[in-house]
DRENLUMGU-468412 format. One record per residue: residue in one letter; x, y, z of N, C-alpha, C, O in turn. Coordinates in steps of 0.1 Angstrom, whole numbers, padded with zeros to 4 digits, always signed. Each point is the difference from the previous one (the first is absolute). Example, Ala and Ser with C-alpha at 12.3 -4.5 7.8 and 13.67 -1.06 7.14 Angstrom:
2
A+0132-0057+0078-0009+0012+0000+0009+0012+0000+0010+0000+0007 S-0014+0011-0014+0009+0011+0000-0008+0011+0008+0005+0011+0001 
***
This chain:
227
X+2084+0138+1769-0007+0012+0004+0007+0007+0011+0005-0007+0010 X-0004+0021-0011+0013+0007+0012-0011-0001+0014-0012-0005+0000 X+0017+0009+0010-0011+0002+0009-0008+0012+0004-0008+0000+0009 X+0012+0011-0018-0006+0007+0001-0012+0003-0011-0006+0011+0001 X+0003-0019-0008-0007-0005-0012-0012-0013+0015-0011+0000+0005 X+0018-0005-0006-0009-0008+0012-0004+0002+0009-0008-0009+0004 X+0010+0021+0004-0004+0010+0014-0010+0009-0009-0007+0007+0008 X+0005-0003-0021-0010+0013-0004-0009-0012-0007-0011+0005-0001 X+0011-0020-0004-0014-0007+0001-0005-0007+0004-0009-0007-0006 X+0016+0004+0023-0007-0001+0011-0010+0014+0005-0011+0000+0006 X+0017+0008-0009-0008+0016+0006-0011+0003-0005-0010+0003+0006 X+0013-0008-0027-0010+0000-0008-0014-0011+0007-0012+0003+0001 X+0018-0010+0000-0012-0011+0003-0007+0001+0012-0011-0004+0002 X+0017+0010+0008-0002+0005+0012-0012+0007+0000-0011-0002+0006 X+0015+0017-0016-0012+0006-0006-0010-0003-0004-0011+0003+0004 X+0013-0013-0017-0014-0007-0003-0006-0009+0004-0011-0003-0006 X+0016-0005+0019-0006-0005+0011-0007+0009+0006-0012-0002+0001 X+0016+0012+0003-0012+0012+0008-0009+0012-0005-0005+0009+0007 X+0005-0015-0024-0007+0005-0009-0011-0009+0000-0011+0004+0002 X+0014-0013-0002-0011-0010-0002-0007-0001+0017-0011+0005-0001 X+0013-0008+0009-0011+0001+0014-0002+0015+0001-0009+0004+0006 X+0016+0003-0011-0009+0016+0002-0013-0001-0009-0011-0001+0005 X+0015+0000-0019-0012-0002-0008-0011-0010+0002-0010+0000-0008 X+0010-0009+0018-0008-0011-0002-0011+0008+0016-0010-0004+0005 X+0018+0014-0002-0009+0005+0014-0004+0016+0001-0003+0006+0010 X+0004+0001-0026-0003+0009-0005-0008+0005-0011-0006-0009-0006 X+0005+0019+0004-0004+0007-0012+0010+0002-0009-0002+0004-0011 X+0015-0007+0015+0013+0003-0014+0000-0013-0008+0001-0012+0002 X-0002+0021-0014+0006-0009-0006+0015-0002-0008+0010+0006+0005 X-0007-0016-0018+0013-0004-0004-0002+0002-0014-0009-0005-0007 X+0019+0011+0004+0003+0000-0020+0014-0009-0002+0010+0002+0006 X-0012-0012-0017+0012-0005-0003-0001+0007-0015-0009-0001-0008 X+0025+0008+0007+0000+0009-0010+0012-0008-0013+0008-0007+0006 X-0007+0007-0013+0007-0007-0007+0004+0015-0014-0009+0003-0008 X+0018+0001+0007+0009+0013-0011+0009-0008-0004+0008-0007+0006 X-0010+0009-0023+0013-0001-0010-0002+0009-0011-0010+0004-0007 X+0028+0000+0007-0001+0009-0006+0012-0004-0013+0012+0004+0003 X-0013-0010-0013+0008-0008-0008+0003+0011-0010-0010+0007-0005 X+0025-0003-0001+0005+0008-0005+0002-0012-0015+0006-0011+0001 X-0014+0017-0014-0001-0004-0011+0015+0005-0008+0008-0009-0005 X-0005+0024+0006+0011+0003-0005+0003+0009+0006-0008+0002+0009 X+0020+0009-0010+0001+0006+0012-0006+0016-0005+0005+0011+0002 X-0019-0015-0009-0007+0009+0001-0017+0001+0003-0008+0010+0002 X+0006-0026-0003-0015-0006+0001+0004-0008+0009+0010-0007-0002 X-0019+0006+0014-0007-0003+0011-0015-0015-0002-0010+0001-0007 X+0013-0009+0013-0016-0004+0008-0003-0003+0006+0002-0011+0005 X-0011+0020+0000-0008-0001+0017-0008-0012+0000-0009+0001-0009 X+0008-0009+0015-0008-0011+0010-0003+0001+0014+0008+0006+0008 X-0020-0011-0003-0003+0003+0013-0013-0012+0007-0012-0002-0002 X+0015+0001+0006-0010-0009+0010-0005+0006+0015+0008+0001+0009 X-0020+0001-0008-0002+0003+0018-0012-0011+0004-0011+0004-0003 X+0012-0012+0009-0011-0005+0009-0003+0004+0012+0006-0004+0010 X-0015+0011-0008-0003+0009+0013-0018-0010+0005-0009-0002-0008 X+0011-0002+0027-0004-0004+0002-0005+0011+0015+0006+0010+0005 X-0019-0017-0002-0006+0007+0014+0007-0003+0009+0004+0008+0008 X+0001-0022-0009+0008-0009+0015+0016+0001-0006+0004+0009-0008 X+0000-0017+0014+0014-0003-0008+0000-0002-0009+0005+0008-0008 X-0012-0024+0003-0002-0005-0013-0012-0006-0001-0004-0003+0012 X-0005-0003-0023-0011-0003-0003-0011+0007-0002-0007-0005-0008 X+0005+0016+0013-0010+0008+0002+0000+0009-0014+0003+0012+0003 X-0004-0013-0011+0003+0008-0011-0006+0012+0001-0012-0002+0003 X+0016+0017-0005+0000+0011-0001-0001+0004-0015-0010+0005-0004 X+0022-0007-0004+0003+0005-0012+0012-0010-0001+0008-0005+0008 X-0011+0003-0023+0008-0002-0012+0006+0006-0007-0007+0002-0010 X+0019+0004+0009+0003+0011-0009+0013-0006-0013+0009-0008+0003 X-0010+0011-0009+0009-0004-0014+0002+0009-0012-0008+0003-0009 X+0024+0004+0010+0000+0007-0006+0015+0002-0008+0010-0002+0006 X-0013+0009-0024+0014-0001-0004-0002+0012-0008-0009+0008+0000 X+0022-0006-0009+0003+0010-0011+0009-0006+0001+0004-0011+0005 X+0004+0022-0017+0011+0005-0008+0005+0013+0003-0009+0008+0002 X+0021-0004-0003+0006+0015+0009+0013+0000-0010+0006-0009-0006 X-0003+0027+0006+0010+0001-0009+0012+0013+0013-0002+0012+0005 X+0013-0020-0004+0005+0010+0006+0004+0015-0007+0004-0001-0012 X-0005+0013+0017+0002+0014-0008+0016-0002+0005+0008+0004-0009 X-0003-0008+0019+0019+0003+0004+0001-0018+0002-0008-0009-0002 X+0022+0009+0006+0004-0015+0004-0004-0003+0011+0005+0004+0010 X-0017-0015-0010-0003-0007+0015-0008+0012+0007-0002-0003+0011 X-0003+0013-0014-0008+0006+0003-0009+0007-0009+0002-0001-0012 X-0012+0009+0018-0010+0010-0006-0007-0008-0009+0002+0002-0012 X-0011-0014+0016-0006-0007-0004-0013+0002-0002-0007+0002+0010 X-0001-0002-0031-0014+0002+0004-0003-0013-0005+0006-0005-0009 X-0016-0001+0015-0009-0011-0004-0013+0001-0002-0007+0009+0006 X+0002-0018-0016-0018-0001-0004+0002-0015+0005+0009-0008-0001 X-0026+0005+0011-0001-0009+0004-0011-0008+0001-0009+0005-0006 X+0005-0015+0010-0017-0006+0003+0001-0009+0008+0009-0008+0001 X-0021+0011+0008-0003-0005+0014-0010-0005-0004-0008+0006-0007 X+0007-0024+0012-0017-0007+0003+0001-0002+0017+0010-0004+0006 X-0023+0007+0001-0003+0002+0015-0010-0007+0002-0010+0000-0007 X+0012-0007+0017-0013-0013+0003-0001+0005+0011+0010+0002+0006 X-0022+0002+0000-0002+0005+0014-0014-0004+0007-0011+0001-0006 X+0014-0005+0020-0014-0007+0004+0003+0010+0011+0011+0004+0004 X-0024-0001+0000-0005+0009+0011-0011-0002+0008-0011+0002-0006 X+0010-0006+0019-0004-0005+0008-0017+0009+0000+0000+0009+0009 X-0011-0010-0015-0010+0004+0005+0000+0003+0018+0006-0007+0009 X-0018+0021-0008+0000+0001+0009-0009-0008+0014-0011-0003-0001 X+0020+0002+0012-0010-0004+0008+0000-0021-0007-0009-0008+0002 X+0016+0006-0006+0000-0015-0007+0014-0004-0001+0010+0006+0001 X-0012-0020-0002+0015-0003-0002-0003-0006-0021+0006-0008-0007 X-0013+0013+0005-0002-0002-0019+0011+0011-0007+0000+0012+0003 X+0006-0017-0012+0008+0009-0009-0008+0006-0015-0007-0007-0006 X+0011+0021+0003-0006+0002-0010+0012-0002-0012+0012+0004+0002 X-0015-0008-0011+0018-0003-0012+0001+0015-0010-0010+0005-0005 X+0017-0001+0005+0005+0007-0014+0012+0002-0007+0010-0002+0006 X-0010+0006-0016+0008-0004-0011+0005+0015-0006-0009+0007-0004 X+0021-0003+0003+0007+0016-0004+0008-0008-0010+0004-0011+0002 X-0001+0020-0016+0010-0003-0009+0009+0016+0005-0006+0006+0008 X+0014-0002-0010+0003+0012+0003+0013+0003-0012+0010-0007-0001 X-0012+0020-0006+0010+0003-0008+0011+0013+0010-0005+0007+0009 X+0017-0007-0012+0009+0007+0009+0013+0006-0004+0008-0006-0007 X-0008+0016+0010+0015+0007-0005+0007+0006+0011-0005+0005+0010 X+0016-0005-0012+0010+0003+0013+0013+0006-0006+0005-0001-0011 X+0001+0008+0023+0015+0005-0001+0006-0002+0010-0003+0009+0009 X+0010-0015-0006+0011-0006+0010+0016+0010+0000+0008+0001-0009 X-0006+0006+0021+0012+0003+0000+0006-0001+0013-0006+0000+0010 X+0022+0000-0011+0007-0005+0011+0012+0007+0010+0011+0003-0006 X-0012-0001+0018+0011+0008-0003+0008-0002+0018-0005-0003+0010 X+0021+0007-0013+0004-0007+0006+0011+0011+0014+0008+0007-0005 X-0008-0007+0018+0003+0012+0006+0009-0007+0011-0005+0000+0011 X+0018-0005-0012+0006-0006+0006-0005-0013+0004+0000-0007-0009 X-0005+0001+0021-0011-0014+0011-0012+0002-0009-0006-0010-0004 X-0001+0027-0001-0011-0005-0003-0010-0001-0013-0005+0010-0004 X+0001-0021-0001-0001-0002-0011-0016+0001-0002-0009-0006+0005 X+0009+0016-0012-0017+0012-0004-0003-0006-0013+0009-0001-0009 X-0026-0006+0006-0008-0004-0009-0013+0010-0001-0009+0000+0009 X+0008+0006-0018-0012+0006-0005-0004-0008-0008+0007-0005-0009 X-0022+0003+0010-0007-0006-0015-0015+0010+0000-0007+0004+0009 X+0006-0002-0021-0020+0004-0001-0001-0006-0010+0006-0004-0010 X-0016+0005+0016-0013-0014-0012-0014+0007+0002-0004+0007+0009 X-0001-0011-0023-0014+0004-0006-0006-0013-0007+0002-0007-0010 X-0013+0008+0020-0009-0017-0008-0013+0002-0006-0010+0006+0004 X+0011-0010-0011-0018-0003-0006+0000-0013+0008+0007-0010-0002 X-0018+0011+0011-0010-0010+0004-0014-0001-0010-0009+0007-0004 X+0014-0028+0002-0018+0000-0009-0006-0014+0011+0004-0012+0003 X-0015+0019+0001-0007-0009+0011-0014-0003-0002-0009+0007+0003 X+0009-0018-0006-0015-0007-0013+0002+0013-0007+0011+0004-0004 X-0024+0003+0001-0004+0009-0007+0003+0017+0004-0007+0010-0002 X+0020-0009+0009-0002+0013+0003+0018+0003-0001+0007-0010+0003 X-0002+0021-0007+0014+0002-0001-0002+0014+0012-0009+0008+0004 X+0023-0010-0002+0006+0012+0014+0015+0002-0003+0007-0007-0007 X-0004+0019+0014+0013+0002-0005+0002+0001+0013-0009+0000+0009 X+0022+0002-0007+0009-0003+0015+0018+0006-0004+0006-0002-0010 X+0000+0013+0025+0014+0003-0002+0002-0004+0012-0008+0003+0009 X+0021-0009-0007+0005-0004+0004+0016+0004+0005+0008-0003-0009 X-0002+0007+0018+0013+0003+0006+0008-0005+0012-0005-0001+0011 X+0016-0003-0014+0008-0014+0007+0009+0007+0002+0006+0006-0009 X-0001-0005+0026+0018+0006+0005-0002-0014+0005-0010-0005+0006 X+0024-0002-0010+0010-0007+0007+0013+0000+0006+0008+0006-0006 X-0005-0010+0014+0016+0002+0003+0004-0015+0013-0007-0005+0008 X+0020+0004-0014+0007-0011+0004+0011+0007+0007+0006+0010-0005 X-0003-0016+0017+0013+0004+0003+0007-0016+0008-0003-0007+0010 X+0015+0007-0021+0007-0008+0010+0005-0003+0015+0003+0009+0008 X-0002-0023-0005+0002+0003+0018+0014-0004+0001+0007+0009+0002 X-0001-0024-0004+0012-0004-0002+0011+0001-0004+0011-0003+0004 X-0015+0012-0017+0006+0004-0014+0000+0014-0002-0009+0007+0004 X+0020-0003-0010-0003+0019-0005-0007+0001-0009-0007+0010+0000 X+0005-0019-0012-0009-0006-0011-0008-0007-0003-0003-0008+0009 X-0002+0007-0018-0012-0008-0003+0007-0013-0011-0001+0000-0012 X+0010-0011+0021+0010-0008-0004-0004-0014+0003-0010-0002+0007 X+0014-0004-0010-0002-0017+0001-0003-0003+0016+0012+0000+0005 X-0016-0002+0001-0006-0013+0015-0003+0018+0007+0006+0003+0011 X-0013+0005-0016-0003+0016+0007-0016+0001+0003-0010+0002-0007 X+0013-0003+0022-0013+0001+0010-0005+0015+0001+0005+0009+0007 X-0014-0008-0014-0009+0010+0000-0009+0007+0009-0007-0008+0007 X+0004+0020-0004-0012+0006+0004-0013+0009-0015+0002+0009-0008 X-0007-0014+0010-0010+0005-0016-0015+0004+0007-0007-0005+0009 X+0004+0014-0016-0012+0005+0005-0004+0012-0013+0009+0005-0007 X-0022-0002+0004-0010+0003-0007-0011+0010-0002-0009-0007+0003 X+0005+0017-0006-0017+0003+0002+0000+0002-0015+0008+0005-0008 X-0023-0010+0006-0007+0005-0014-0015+0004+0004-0007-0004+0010 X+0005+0013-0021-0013+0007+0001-0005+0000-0011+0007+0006-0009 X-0022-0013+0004-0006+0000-0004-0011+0009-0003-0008+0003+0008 X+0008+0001-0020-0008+0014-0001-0014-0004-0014+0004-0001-0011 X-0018-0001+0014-0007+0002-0012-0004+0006-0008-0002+0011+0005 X-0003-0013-0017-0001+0013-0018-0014+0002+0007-0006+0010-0006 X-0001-0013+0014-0016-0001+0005-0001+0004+0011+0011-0001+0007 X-0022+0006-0001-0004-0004+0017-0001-0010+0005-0008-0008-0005 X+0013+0006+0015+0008+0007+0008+0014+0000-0007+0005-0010-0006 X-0001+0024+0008+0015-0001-0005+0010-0005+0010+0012+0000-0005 X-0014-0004+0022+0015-0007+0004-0009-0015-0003-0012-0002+0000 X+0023-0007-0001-0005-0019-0001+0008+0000+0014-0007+0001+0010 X+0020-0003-0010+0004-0005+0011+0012+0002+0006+0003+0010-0006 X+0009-0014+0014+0012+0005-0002+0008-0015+0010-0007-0006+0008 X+0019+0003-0011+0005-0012+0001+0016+0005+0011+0009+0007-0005 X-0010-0011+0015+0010+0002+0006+0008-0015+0004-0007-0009+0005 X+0022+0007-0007+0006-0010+0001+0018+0003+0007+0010+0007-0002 X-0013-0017+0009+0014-0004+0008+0007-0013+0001-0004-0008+0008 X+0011+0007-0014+0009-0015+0000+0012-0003+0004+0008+0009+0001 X-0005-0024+0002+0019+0000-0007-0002-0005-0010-0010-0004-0005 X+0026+0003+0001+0001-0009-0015+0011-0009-0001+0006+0004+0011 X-0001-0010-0015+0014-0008-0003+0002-0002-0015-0008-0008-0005 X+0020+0017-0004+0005+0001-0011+0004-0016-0005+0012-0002+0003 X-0015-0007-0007+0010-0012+0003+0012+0006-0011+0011-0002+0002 X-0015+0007-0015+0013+0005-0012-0010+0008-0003-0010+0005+0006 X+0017-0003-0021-0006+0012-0008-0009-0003-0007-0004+0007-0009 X-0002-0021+0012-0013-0006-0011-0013+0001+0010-0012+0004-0002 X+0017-0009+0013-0011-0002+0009-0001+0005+0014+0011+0003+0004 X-0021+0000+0006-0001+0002+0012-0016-0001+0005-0010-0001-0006 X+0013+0003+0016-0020-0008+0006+0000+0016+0015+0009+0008+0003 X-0024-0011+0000-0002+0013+0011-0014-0008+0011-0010-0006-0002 X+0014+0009+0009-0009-0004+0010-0007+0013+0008+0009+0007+0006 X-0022-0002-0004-0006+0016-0001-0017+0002+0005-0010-0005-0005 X+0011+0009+0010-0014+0005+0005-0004+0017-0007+0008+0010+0000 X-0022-0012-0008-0008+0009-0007-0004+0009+0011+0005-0002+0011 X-0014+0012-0012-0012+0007+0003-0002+0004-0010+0008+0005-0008 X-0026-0005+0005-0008+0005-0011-0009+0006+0004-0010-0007+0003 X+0009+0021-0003-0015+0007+0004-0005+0001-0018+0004+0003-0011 X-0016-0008+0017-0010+0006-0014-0009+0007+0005-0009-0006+0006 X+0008+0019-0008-0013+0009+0006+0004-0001+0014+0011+0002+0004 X-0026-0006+0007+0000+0000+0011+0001-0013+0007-0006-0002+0011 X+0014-0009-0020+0003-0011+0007+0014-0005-0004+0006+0004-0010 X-0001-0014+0018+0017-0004-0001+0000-0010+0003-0007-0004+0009 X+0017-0006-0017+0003-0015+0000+0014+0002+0000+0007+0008-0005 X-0005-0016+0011+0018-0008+0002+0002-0012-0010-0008-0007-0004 X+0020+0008+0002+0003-0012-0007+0019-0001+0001+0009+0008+0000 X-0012-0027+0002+0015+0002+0000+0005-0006-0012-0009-0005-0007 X+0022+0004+0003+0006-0001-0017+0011-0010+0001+0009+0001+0009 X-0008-0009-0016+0011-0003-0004+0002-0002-0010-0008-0008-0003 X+0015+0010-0007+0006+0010-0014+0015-0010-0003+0009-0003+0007 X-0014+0001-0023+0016-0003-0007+0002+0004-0006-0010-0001-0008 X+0020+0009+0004+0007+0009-0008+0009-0013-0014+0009-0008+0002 X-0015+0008-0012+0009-0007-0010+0007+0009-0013-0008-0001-0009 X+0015+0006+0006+0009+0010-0011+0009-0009-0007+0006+0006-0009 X-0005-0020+0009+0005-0008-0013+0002+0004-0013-0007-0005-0009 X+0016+0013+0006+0001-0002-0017-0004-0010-0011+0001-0012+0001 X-0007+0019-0011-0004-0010-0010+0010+0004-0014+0002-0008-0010 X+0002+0018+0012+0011+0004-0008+0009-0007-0004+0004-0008+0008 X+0004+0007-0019+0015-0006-0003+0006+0009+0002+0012+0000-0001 
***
């Protein structure tokens, strides 16, 4: 291992050491995010996804989320649309109690992913449109994602390339209230190659007239399944 591979996960761990006693002496909480995105051929895609999002660091379960499709690129390696399905397990702390109430979302989902690239900075659009089915009641929901990555080390987005990454999406509903919520994010990241890289990141989430923090850490998996 070089040493500069060994000086960025001592830093890493550094962080998630002071992820964890922040969270154990706050209201923030922690999502461990888990993305793969496995290329079938080099025109079909499949999305996988894992998020365990907790009140504390860990234990405290918040949500469950699990979600996949299938995606067909319109160009090479880009302009990707996908059909998808989300199951969401979500416990919500009654008020004034420490008792959880449980529920259960299947969620159907369509998206278009596009990418685009401006010297250091690398621009992700996605929108998404979901049918939410929640016990007995369906909702619709849109959805809009800017991303951008900008290399720190590197002119590119290249093998052992330490990142700056950051986020907002806004959530919009087919119902009243039409805003849900909006998601603002700041991270680093470390590229380790072209299959993999991880992000270490602190959220802000206003919904309405209230805001939760949350901090992230995220793995990026892009493995080919292709011959």
């Amino acid at each position: 291992m070089s040493i500069k591979k060994y000086k960025f996960i001592l830093i890493c761990l550094s962080i998630i050491s002071t992820i964890h006693c922040s969270a154990q002496k706050s209201e923030i909480g922690n999502w461990f995010i888990y993305f793969g995105n496995q290329a079938l051929t080099k025109k079909i895609n499949w999305h996988n996804e894992i998020q365990y999002r907790n009140y504390n660091f860990a234990g405290d379960l918040q949500q469950l989320l699990l979600r996949t499709g299938v995606g067909y690129n319109l160009s090479e390696n880009n302009n990707n649309l996908l059909l998808g399905y989300g199951y969401i397990l979500s416990e919500q702390y009654q008020k004034n109690s420490d008792r959880k109430t449980e529920s259960k979302e299947h969620r159907i989902f369509q998206q278009f992913i596009t990418r685009q690239n401006f010297g250091r900075f690398y621009l992700q659009h996605r929108y998404r449109i979901e049918e939410r089915f929640i016990n007995d009641d369906i909702s619709y929901r849109f959805r809009y994602f800017l991303a951008l990555n900008i290399p720190i080390n590197k002119k590119t987005m290249v093998e052992n390339t330490i990142y700056l990454s950051t986020y907002n999406e806004i959530f919009i509903n087919g119902q009243s209230p039409v805003f849900d919520r909006n998601r603002l994010y700041g991270g680093l990241g470390y590229n380790i190659n072209k299959n993999f890289k991880f992000e270490l990141g602190y959220m802000s989430q206003m919904i309405e007239s209230s805001q939760r923090s949350q901090f992230q850490i995220i793995l990026f998996n892009n493995l080919s399944l292709s011959k």
